[in-house]
C-alpha positions in Angstrom: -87.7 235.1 225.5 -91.4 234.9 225.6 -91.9 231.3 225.5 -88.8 231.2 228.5 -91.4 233.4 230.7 -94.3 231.5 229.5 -92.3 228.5 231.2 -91.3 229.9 234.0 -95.2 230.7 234.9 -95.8 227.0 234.6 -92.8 226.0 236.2 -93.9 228.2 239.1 -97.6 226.6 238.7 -96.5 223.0 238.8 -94.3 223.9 241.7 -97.0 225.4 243.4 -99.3 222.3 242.9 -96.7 220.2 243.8 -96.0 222.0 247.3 -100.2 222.0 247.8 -99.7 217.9 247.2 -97.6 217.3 249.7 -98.9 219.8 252.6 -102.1 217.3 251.9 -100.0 214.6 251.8 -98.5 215.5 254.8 -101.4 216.9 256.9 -103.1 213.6 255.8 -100.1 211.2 257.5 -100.3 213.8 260.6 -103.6 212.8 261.0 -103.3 209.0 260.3 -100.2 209.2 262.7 -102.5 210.8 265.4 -105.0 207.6 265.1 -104.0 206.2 268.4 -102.0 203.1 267.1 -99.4 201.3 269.5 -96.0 201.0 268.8 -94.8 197.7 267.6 -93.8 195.3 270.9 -91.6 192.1 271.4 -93.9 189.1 271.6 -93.4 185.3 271.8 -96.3 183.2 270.7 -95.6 179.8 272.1 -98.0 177.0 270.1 -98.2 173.7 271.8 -99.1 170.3 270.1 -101.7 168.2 271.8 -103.2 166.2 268.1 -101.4 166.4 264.7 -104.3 164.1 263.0 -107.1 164.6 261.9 -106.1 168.3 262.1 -103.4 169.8 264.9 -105.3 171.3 267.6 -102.8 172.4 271.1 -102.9 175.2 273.7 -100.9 178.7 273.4 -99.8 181.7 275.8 -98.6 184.7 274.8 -95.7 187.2 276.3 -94.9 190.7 275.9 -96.5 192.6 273.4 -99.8 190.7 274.2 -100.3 188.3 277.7 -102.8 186.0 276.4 -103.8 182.5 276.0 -106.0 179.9 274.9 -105.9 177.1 272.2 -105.3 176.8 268.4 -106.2 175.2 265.7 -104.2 174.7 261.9 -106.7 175.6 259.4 -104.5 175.2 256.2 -101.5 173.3 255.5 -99.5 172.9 251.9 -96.3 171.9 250.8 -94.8 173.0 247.7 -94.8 171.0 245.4 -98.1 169.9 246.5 -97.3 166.3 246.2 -94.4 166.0 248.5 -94.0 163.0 250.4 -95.1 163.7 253.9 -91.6 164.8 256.6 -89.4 165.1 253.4 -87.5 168.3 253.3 -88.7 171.2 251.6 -90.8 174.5 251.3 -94.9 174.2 253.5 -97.8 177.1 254.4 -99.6 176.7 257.2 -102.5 179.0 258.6 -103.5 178.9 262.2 -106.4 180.4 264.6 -105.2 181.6 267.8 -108.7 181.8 270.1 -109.0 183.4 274.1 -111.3 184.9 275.6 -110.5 188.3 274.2 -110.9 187.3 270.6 -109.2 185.8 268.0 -106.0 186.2 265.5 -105.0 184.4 262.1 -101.4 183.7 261.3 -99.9 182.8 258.3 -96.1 180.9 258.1 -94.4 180.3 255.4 -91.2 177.9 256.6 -88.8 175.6 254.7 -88.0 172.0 256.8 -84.2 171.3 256.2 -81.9 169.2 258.1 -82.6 169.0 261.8 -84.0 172.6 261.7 -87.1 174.5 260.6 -86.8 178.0 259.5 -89.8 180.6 258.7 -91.7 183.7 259.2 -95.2 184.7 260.0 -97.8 187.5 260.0 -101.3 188.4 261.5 -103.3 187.9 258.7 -106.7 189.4 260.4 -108.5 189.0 263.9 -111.4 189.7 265.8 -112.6 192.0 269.1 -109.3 192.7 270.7 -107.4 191.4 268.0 -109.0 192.8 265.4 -106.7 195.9 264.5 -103.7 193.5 265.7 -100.8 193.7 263.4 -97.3 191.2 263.7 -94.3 189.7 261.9 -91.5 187.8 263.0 -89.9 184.5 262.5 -90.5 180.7 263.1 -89.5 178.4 265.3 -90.1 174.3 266.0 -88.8 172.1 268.8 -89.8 169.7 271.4 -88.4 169.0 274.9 -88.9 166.1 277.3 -91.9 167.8 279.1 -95.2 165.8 279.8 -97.6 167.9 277.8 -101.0 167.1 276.2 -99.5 165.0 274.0 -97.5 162.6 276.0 -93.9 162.7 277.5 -93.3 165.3 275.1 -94.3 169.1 274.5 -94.2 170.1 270.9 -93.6 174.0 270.2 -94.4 176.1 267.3 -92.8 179.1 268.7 -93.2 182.5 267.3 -90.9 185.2 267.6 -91.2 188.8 266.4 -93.3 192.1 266.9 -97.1 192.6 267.3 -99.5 195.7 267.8 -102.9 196.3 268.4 -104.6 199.8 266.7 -106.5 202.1 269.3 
C-alpha cells in the first residue's frame, strides 16, 4: 500500500509537469499564431519562354495571392537518371528565380514528362525584401498556344497553380 501512494505522488507529479508542458506549449503557439502572418491565398504564377539555350530566361506576372511581375531565370535543371537523353520521358528538377521590382522568390519543381502532359509540384524555396517571409505550394503546369510572344509565333507557359503567403 505504501509503494501504491508513493505512485500515485509521482503519477500526480508527472501529470502536473506534463499539464505545465503543454500550457507552455500552448502559450508559445498563441504567441507564434499572433505574429502577424497572412493566410494562405490562391495564386497563378504564369512563366513565359522567351530563350531555352544557353539557359531559359522569359517574363512572368502573377495573380491573386501576389499581383506581381517581372522576368525569370532557370538556375538548375536535372533529370533523373542524370543521363537521360534530352525530351525523353521521365522524372526532372528545375530551380527558378522569379525577380520584380519588389524582390525576389526561388522555386523549386519537381515534375515527371509523360505522354503529351507534364505533371508536377512546386514550393518557395526562399526570397528576398517582399518576398522574403513568402511561403507557396501548388502544382505544375506546361503548355503553349499560338500567341506571338518573345519567342516567336508561340508563347510557352510554365504555369504555376497553388497557394502563397507572405509573413508580416
Amino acid at each position: 500500500m505504501v509503494w501504491h501512494h508513493h505512485w500515485e505522488g509521482k503519477t500526480m507529479r508527472v501529470r502536473s509537469i506534463a499539464a505545465a508542458f503543454a500550457m507552455g506549449i500552448a502559450s508559445v503557439g498563441l504567441s507564434l499564431s499572433s505574429a502577424g502572418a497572412e493566410a494562405p491565398a490562391a495564386v497563378v504564377i504564369q512563366a513565359h519562354a522567351c530563350a531555352f539555350a544557353p539557359e531559359q530566361v522569359g517574363v512572368w506576372d502573377a495573380s491573386g495571392g501576389i499581383e506581381d511581375s517581372g522576368s525569370y531565370v532557370r538556375t538548375f535543371a536535372i533529370s533523373a537518371p542524370p543521363d537521360r537523353p534530352p525530351f525523353t520521358l521521365g522524372p526532372f528538377r528545375e530551380e527558378f528565380v522569379f525577380t520584380s521590382s519588389q524582390g525576389t522568390f526561388t522555386v523549386m519543381a519537381e515534375e515527371r514528362s509523360t505522354e503529351g502532359s507534364l505533371e508536377g509540384v512546386w514550393q518557395i524555396h526562399h526570397g528576398t525584401d517582399a518576398y522574403a517571409s513568402a511561403s507557396g505550394h501548388g502544382t505544375v503546369d506546361f503548355f503553349f498556344t499560338p500567341v506571338p510572344s518573345c519567342f516567336g509565333n508561340v508563347t510557352f507557359t510554365f504555369q504555376l497553380t497553388g497557394v502563397i503567403s507572405k509573413a508580416g
